[in-house]
N, C-alpha and C positions, 0 to 999 in steps of 0.2 A: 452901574459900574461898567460901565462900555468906553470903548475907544484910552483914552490914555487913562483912566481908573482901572482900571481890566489890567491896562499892562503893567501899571506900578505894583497893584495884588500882585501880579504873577513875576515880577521880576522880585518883590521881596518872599515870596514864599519861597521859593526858587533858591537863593542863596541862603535862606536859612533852611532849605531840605540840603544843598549841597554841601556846606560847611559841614552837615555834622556825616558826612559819609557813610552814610546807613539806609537814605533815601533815594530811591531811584524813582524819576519822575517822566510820565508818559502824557502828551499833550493830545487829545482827540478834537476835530473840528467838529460840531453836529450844523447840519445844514437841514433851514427849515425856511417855508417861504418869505416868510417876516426875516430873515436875515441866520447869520451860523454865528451861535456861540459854542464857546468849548470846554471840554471835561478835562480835567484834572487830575489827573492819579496818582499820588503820593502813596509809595509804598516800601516797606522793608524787607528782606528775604524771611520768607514764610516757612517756618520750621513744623514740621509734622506731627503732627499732635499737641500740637501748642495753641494757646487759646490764640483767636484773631480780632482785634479791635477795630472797628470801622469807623469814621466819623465823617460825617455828608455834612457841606454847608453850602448852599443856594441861592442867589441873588431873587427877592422876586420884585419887581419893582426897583423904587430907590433903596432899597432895606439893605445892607451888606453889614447887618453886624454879625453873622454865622461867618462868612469870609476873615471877618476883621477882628474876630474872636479868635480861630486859629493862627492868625500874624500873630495875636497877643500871647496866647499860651502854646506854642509850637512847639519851644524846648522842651514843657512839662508835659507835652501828650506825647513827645518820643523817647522820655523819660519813664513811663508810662507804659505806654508802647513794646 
């Protein structure tokens, strides 16, 4: 999921973390000698003593369906959330 797969992920998660106005989202570069990819931080303001949901999804190879699985149920995990 590199070069223009990478940006279409990140350009639809993106609009649908910002339409719902709850999501604030932080782009990290990680640079390694094979080349930088980057992290992703989708998060909602964190209330204190409230439980925290996390959910990690990871490219490894050609496999993006953990990526493409959050595109799918976005709304129901910040419904959720």
């Amino acid at each position: 999921m590199k070069g223009q797969n990478t940006k279409f992920f990140f350009d639809q998660l993106s609009a649908k973390a910002l339409k719902t106005g709850l999501v604030f989202i932080t782009k990290k570069e990680l640079a390694y000698k094979c080349g930088a990819y980057y992290l992703w931080r989708l998060a909602t303001e964190i209330k204190t003593g409230q439980p925290v949901l996390l959910i990690r999804a990871g490219i490894h190879g050609d496999e993006i369906a953990g990526p493409l699985s959050i595109l799918e149920y976005f709304e129901e995990i910040i419904e959720y959330g």
